[in-house]
C-alpha positions in Angstrom: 4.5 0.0 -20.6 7.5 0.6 -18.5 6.5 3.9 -18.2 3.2 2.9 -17.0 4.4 0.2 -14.4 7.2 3.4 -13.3 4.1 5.7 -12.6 1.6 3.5 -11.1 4.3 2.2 -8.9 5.1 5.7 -7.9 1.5 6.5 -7.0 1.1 3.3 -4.6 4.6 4.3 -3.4 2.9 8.1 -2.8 -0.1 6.8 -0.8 1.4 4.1 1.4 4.0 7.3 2.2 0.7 9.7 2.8 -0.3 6.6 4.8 2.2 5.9 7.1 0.9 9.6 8.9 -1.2 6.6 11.2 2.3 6.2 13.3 2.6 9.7 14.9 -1.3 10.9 14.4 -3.2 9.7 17.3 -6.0 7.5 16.2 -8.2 9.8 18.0 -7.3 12.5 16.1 -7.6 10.6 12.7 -11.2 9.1 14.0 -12.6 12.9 14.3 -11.8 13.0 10.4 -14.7 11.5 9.2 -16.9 8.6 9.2 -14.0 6.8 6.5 -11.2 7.4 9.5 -13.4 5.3 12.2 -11.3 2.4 11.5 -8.0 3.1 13.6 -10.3 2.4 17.2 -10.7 -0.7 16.0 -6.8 -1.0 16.6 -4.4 -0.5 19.2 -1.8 2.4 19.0 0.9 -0.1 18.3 -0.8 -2.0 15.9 -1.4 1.2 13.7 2.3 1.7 14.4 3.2 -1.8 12.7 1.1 -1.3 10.1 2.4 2.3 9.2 5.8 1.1 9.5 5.2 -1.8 7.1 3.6 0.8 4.7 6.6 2.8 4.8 8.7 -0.3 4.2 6.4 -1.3 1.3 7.1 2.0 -0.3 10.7 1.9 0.1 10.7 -1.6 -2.0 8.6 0.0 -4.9 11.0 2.3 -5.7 14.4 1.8 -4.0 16.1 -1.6 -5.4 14.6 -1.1 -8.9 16.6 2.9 -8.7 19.8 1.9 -7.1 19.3 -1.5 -9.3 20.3 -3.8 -5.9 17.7 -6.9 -5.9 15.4 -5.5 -8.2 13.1 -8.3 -7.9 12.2 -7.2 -4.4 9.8 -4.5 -6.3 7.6 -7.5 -7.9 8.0 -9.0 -4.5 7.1 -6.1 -2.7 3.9 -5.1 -4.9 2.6 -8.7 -4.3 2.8 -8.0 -0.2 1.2 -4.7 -1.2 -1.6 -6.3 -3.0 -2.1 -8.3 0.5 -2.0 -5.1 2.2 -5.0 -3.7 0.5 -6.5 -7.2 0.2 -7.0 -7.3 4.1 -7.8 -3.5 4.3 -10.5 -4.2 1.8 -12.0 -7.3 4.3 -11.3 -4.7 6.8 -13.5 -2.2 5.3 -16.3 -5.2 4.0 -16.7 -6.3 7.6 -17.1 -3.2 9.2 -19.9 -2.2 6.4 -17.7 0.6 4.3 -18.8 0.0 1.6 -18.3 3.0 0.0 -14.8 3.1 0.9 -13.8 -0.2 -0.6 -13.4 1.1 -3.8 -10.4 3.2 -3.0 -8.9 0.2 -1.7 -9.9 -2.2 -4.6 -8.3 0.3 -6.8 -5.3 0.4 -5.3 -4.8 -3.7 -4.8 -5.5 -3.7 -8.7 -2.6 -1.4 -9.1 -0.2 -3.5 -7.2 -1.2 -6.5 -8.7 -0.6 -4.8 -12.0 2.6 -4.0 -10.7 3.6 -7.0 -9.2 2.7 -8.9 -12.9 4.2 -6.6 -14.8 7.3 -7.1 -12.8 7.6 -10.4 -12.6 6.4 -10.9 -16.0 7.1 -9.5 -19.6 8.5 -6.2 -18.1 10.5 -7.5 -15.5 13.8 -5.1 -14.5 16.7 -7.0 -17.0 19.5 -8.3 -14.7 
């Protein structure tokens, strides 16, 4: 199970890296992607700067205090604010009538919260 909760964390740490791209692509640019990119003009520049820099953040406290064992909790702690993450990206995604695209993001809030319970529960890091 360890294993498991190492690779899934690794994947959420993977996308919210892939993510953070939002900070120095302009939203324009992203929007001409497809129909699933439309949502950055519903958002200023600098908001899509915050939330790419939280997403970076986010996958900085998956990995890093649980692999240079400083404040290992932070990774439970982290994976819950992850889990909010995807939580409003999937309201997000609801209002704006994506459905189709909500499933990505359901997925990926399951993950954390798998994380974030194996992590603060029966497999937490020993300290």
């Amino acid at each position: 199970m360890n294993v498991t909760l190492w690779v899934v964390t690794g994947i959420l740490a993977a996308v919210l890296l892939v993510s953070t791209s939002k900070m120095f692509v302009p939203r324009e640019k992203i929007a001409a992607v497809g129909h699933a990119g439309q949502w950055v003009l519903d958002f200023s520049p600098a908001a899509l700067r915050v939330i790419g820099s939280l997403e970076l953040l986010a996958a900085i406290g998956l990995t890093l205090p649980a692999v240079l064992d400083i404040v290992p909790v932070l990774v439970p702690v982290t994976a819950t604010c992850v889990a909010l993450l995807f939580t409003g990206a999937a309201i997000m995604r609801w209002r704006r009538g994506e459905r189709a695209t909500i499933i990505v993001d359901l997925v990926y809030l399951a993950m954390a919260v798998f994380v974030a319970w194996g992590r603060f529960g029966p497999y937490a890091f020993a300290g």
